[in-house]
C-alpha positions in Angstrom: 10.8 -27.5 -27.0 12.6 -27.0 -23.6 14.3 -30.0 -22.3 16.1 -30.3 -18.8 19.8 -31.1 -19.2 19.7 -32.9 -15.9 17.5 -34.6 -13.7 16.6 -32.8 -10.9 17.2 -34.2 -7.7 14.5 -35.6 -5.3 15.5 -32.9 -2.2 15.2 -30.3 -4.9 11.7 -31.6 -6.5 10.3 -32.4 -3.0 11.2 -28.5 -1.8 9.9 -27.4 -4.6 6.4 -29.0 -4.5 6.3 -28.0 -0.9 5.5 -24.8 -1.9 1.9 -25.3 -3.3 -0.3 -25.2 -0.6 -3.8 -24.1 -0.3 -4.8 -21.1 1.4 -7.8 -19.9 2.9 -10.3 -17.6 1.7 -10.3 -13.7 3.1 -13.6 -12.4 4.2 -14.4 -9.4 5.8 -17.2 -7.5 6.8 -20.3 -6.3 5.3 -20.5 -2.9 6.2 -24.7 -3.4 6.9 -25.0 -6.6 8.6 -21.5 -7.4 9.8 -21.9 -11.3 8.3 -18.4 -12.0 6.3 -18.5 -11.7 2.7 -15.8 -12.0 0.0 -13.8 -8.4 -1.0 -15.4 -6.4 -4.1 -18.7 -8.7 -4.2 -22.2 -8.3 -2.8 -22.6 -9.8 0.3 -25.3 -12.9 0.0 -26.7 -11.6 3.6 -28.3 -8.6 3.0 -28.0 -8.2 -0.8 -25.5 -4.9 -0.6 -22.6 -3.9 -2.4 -21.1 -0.5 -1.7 -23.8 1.0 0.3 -26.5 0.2 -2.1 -29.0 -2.7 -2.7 -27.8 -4.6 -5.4 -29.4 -8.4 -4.7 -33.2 -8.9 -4.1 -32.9 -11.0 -0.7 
């Protein structure tokens, strides 16, 4: 099992967790009814993905 030789110092941890932050979701828009939607999925509006009718709205 891999054990640290040394402690790590608190700058060092404390940059390091700095680094996790949360980002926030792309949308862009559905191509029929201009509401946002997530990339590659069906948009929830209008029940289209890629020009078709793929959800019963």
């Amino acid at each position: 099992m891999a054990v640290p030789k040394r402690r790590m110092s608190r700058s060092n941890t404390r940059s390091r967790r700095s680094q996790w932050k949360a980002k926030a979701v792309q949308t862009v828009a559905c191509p029929q009814c201009r509401s946002p939607k997530l990339p590659h999925a069906a948009c929830s509006v209008c029940g289209t993905y890629n020009g078709r009718q793929v959800l019963e709205v």
